[in-house]
C-alpha positions, 0 to 999 in steps of 0.5 A, spaced: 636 385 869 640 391 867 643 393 860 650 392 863 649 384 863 650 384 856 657 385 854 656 391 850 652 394 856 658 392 860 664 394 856 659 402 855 659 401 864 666 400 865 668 406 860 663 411 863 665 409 870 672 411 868 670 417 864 666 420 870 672 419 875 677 423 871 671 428 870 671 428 877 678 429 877 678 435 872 672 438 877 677 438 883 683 440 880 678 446 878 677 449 884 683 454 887 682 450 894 684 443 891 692 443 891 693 439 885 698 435 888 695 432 893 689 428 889 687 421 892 682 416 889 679 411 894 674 405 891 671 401 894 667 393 891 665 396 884 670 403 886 676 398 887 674 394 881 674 399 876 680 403 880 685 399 876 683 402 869 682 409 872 689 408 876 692 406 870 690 412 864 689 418 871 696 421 872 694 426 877 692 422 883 698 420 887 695 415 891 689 410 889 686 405 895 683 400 893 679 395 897 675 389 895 675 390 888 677 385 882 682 385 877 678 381 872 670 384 873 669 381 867 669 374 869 664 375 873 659 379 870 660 374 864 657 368 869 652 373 872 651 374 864 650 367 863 646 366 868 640 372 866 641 372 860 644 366 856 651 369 853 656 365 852 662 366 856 666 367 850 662 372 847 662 376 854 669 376 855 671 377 848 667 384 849 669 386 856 676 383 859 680 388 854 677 393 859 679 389 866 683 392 871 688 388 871 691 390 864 690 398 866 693 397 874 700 396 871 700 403 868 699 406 875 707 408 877 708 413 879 702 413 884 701 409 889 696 403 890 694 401 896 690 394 896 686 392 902 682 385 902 678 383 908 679 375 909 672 374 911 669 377 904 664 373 901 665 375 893 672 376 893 677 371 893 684 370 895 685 368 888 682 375 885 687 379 890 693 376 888 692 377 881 690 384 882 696 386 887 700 381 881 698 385 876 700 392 880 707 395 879 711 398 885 710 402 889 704 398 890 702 394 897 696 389 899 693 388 907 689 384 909 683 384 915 678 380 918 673 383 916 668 382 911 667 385 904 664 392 909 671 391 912 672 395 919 676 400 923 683 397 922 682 398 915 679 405 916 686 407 920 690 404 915 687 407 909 687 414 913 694 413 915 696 410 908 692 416 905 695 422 909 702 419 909 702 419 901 699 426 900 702 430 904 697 430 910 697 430 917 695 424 919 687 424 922 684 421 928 680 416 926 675 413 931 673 406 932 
């Protein structure tokens, strides 16, 4: 099982995900072709997961979409922990849940948050997209699909339209 079970793992994963994603952000915004302000993050399960965190501390992305992640990763991981490992659950989450996306997403205003939930996914809940959209300040917004956690080509569309309309783009045609 891998070092990010343990909570020192865990918390060291989270940090470095959000790091590698403001490098990335520091690589585009590098390149002369890349207009600076029309930088977009799309996260998808573990993407949108840590996309809070990253949304909150990375002021250069307009608009983040974030598809079936959790708000509080750290809830569960502690359970996978648990399982695999033994780690009581408070030792786990004293170490990780300073760090959830739910404490970070709050921090996104200016830029925009765009939720996106699939009705049929079996890791992530309605609880768990409640307490992400809850924890988001406007402008944010939640949709829903019937869909599973892959989703389908209406959130496809919707993201690509959400997207181009916040960054300035013409809207793509997207192909079922």
């Amino acid at each position: 099982m891998p070092n990010q079970m343990l909570p020192q793992g865990a918390r060291a994963y989270v940090v470095q995900c959000v790091t590698d994603l403001r490098r990335g952000v520091d690589l585009l915004l590098s390149r002369g072709e890349v207009d600076g302000e029309r930088v977009g993050y799309v996260g998808h399960s573990l993407g949108a997961s840590v996309g809070g965190q990253f949304a909150g501390v990375e002021k250069r992305v307009i608009g983040h979409a974030l598809m079936a992640g959790y708000a509080d990763m750290s809830q569960h991981l502690a359970k996978m922990s648990r399982h695999y490992f033994q780690t009581p659950t408070e030792d786990f989450l004293r170490v990780v849940s300073p760090l959830d996306g739910r404490h970070f997403v709050g921090n996104a205003p200016p830029s925009s948050i765009m939720l996106q939930f699939a009705r049929r996914d079996e890791a992530i809940t309605e609880a768990d997209a409640a307490l992400y959209f809850n924890s988001a300040r406007d402008p944010k917004e939640i949709r829903w699909y019937d869909a599973t956690h892959e989703f389908n080509a209406a959130a496809l569309n919707d993201r690509a339209a959400w997207l181009s309309e916040k960054l300035g783009f013409p809207q793509p045609t997207v192909k079922a």
